[in-house]
Each structure stands twice: as C-alpha cells, then as structure tokens.
C-alpha positions in Angstrom: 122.6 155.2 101.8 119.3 157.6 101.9 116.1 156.8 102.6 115.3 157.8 99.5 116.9 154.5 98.5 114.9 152.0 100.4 111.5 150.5 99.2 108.4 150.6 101.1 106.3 147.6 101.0 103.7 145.8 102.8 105.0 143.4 104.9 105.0 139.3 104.0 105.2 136.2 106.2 109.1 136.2 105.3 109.4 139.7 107.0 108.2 138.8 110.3 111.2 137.7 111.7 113.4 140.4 110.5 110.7 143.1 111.4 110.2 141.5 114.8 114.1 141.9 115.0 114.1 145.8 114.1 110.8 145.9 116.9 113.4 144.8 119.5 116.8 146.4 118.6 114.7 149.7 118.0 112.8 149.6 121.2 116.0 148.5 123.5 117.5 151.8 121.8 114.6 153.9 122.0 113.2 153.2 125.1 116.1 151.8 127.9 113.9 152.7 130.7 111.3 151.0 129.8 110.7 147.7 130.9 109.8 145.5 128.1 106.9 143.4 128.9 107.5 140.2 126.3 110.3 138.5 126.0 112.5 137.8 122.0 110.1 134.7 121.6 107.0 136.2 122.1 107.4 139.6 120.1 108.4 137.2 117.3 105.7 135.5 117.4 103.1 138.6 117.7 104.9 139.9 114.6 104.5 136.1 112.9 100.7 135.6 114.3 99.1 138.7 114.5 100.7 141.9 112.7 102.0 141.0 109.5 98.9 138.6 108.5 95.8 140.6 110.8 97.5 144.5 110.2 98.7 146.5 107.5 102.1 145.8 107.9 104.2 148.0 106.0 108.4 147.6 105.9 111.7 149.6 104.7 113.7 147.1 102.9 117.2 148.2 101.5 119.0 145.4 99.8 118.2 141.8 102.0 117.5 143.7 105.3 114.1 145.3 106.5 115.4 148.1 108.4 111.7 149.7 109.6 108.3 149.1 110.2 105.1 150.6 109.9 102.1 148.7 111.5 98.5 150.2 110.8 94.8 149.1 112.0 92.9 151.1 110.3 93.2 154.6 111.5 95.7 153.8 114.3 99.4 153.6 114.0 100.6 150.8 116.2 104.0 150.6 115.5 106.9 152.7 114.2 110.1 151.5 114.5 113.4 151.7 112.7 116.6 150.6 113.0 118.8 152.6 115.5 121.0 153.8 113.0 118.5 154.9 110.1 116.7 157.5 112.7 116.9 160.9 111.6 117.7 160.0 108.0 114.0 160.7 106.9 113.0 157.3 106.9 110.4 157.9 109.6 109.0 161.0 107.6 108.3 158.3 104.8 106.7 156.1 106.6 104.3 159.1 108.1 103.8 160.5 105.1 102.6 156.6 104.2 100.1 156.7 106.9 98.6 159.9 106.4 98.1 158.6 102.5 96.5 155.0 103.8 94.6 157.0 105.8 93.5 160.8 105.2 90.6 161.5 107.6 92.8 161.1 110.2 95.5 159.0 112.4 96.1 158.2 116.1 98.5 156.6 118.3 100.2 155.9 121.5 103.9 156.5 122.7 105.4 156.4 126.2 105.5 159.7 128.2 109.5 158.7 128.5 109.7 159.1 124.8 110.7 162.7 124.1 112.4 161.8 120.6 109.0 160.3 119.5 107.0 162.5 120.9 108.8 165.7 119.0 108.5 163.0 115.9 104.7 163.0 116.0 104.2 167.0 116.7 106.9 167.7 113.5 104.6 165.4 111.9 101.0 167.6 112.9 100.0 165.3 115.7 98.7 167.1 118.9 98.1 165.5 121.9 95.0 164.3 122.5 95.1 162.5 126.0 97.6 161.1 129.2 97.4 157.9 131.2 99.6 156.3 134.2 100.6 153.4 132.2 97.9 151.2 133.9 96.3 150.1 130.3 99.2 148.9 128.8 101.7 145.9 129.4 104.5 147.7 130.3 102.9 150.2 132.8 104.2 153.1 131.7 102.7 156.7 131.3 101.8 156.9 128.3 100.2 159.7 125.9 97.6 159.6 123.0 98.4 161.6 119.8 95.7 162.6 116.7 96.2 164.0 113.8 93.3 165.3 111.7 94.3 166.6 108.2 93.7 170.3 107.6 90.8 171.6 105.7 
C-alpha cells in the first residue's frame, strides 16, 4: 500500500488510543537511546486529555488502523510520528506538506540531537536550524535542536 492510499484526517476522541500507540512504537524505533520520560499509561492519557481535544490533531488512517500522526499548536509541530514500517514511503512528506498548508507564514519544531533520520527529514523538508540546547528544558534531557521553516517569497 502507498501513502497515496491512506486518508488524512483530524484526529477524534476514538483515535487517541491508537495514535498514542503509533507515539510509542514510533519513538521506541526512532529514538532507542533515548530515555522515554512517561511511561504507556501516561502518553495515553496525554494523547486522550490534551492532544487530540486542546491540538490540531491530524492522523493517517488506512483501513481500521491510524498508522501516523501529526500534532499542531498553531505554528509549531509537536509531534510527527509514523509507524515504523510506513517511514520512507512518503507518508511523512504528506503530513509536512499538511503543515506548511495549516500554516503558511511559517512552522517550527523540536527533535533530539540523536535524531539524524529526522533531522535530514526536516532540512529535505526546507527547515534550517534555528537553535541547540543540552536537553535541560525537556523531560527526557536530551540535546535537542530547534528547526524553522519560513516559506519563500
């Protein structure tokens, strides 16, 4: 199956579990270094309390199964994750080209340092980067860089 083949939609209630569920799988394949700082429970219920009802949730659904997510507050891209085996199938591209249509002045976001696959991801995708940290800020405390994109003119 293409990506191509899979509707993007904004996110429900219903979708909360199964998007929390792509969050975790995607993130224990993306990221194995990385310690994650929630445990199952409680990225399920971020997902059910805050993102999909407070953020524009946005996810990939192909038949019964959501297989990514987009999560957007207003100009800044929260969360991008898809299912291990839908990476480089141009799902991601999809849900960037999303973004940059929900919001056309501009986009930001953060990634980890670690996260060279990403990080390629968000220059492909016109991003430059815009700033580096030691992790401190966020709950995992890992480096981490901020990336802008700024639509050309």
């Amino acid at each position: 199956m293409t990506s191509d083949e899979v509707l993007l939609r904004r996110a429900c209630a219903a979708d909360a579990r199964a998007a929390a569920d792509v969050w975790l799988r995607s993130y224990a394949a993306a990221l194995p270094t990385v310690r994650c700082a929630h445990d199952e429970r409680d990225v399920r219920d971020w997902f059910a309390r805050v993102l999909v009802p407070q953020y524009e949730t946005w996810v990939a659904v192909t038949g019964n199964s959501v297989v990514g997510l987009l999560v957007l507050k207003e100009e800044e891209v929260k969360q991008l994750y898809l299912e291990p085996q839908w990476r480089g199938r141009g799902l991601g591209d999809r849900f960037m080209s999303l973004a940059k249509q929900q919001q056309p002045d501009g986009l930001s976001l953060w990634t980890f340092q670690v996260n060279g696959p990403a990080r390629r991801f968000y220059q492909r995708h016109g991003f430059t980067e815009a700033e580096r940290t030691d992790g401190q800020r966020n709950d995992e405390r890992e480096p981490d860089v901020r990336y802008i994109w700024h639509p050309q003119t």
